[in-house]
N, C-alpha and C positions, 0 to 999 in steps of 0.2 A: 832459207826463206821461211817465215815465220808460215804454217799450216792454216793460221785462223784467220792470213790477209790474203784476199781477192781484192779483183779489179772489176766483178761483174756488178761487187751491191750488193751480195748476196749473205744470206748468216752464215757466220762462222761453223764452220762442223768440225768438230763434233761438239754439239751447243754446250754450254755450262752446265752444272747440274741447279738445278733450284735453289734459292739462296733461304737457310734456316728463318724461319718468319721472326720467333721471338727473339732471338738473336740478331737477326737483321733490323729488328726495329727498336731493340734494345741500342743496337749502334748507331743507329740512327735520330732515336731520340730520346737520348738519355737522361733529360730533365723528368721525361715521364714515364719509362719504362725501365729505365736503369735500375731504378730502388725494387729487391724482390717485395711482390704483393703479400701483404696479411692474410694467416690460414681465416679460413673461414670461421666466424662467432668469435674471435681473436680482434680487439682494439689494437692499431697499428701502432698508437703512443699512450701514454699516460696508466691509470691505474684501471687492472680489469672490471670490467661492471659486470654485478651478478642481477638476474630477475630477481625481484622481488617474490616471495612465497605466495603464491595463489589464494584468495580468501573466498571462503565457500560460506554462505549465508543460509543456512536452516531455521525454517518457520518451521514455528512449535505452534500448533494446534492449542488453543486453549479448550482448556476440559471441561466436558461437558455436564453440567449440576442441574438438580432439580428446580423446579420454580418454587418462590418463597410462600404462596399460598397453592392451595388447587382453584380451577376453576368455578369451581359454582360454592366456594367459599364468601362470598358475596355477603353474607354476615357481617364479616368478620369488620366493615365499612358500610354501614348501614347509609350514611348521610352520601357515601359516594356512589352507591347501587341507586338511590332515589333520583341523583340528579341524572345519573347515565339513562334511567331508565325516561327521566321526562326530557332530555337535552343530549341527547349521549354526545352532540359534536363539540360541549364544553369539557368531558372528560376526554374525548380524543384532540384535541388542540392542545391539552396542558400535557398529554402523555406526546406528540408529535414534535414538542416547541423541547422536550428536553432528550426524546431520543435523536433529535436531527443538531443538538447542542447549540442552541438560538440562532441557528440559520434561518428557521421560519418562526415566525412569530405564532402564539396562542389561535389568536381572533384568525388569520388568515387561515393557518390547517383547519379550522374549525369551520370558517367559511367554505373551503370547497369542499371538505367532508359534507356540507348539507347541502350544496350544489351538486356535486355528483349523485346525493344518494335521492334528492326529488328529482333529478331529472333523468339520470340512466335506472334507477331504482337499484345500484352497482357499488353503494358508500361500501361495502364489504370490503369488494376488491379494493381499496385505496389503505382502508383500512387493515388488512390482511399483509400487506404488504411489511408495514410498522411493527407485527407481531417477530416478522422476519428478520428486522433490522434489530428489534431488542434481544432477540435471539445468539443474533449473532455479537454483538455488545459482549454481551455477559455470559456466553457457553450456556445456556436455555439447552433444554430438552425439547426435542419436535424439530419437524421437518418442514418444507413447503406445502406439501399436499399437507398435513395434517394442520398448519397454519388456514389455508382455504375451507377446509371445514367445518374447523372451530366456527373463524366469522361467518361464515355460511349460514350454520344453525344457533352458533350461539353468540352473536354479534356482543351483544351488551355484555356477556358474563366476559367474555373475553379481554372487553376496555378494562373493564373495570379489575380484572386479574393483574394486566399491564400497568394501572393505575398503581394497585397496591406493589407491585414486583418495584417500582422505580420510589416509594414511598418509602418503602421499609430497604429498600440502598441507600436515605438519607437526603431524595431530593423532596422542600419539602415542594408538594405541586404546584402551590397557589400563585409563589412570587417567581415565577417561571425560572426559563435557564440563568442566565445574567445575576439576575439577585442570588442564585445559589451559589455561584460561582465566587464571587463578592463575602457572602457570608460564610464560604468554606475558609474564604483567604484570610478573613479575619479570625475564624479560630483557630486557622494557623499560628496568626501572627501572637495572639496571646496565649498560644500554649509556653512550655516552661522549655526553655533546651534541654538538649540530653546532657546527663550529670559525665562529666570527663574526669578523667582518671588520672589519680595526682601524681606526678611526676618528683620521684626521689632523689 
């Protein structure tokens, strides 16, 4: 008589031993455990894919040069020292309308330039600001704090330094951003091409 049949119901003794998991379930279901799994970072079919090389992006500091006049060279632009000194918010609108690259217009920067400066008596700060952005433009010498004291004390020599610094880079001021831009294109478009090299 077989040891593992009773008549009470009861378990078989001495029980089975545990049935192998992945083998048991490999037999059991063999559409999807059959196939051995791919090692890891291993494509199961086709051709291996490699990462692509990591691309690392380094900002280069532009270097940092002196300005094109000194400040209290003011001379050197007699016609624009006079008007800065009787209007200064027409030399700070033609210098804001080309360091902001005709995002604001002349007349507007020039209007809250003489709004802020009647009515907080603070046109500096606004202005002080622009020293900083043409600074950073063109790698300029000077800091923020040294930017604040300039226009602090010396408001006008300052525009008018800005003036000349964007003048003698080729903008001319008068005909703002837009028309500079227009008239760089065209003496683009009439320069001569570069001479190529004859082919033997």
């Amino acid at each position: 008589m077989d040891p593992s049949y009773n008549t009470t119901g009861a378990p078989p003794w001495p029980p089975p031993p545990p049935p192998s998991y992945p083998s048991y379930y490999a037999a059991t279901y063999p559409s999807y455990y059959g196939a051995p799994l791919p090692s890891a970072g291993i494509p199961a079919a086709g051709i291996p894919v490699t990462a692509p090389p990591a691309t690392f992006y380094v900002h280069t500091p532009q270097p940092i040069g002196p300005w094109s006049t000194g400040l209290f060279d003011c001379c050197d632009d007699p016609s624009n020292s006079l008007i800065t000194f009787c209007f200064p918010c027409i030399t700070f609108g033609q210098v804001a309308e080309i360091i902001d690259k005709g995002s604001t217009s002349c007349g507007a920067s020039g209007a809250l330039y003489v709004l802020i400066m009647y009515l907080t008596g603070c046109g500096f700060l606004y202005s002080c600001s622009y020293r900083s952005k043409l600074r950073a433009q063109y790698g300029l010498h000077g800091d923020p704090s040294v930017d604040f004291i300039v226009h602090l004390f010396c408001e006008f020599c300052s525009l008018c330094q800005m003036y000349r610094e964007l003048h003698r880079r080729g903008f001319d001021m008068n005909i703002g951003w837009h028309a500079n831009m227009e008239r760089q294109g065209q003496i683009m478009a009439t320069m001569p091409p570069p001479p190529q090299a004859m082919i033997r």
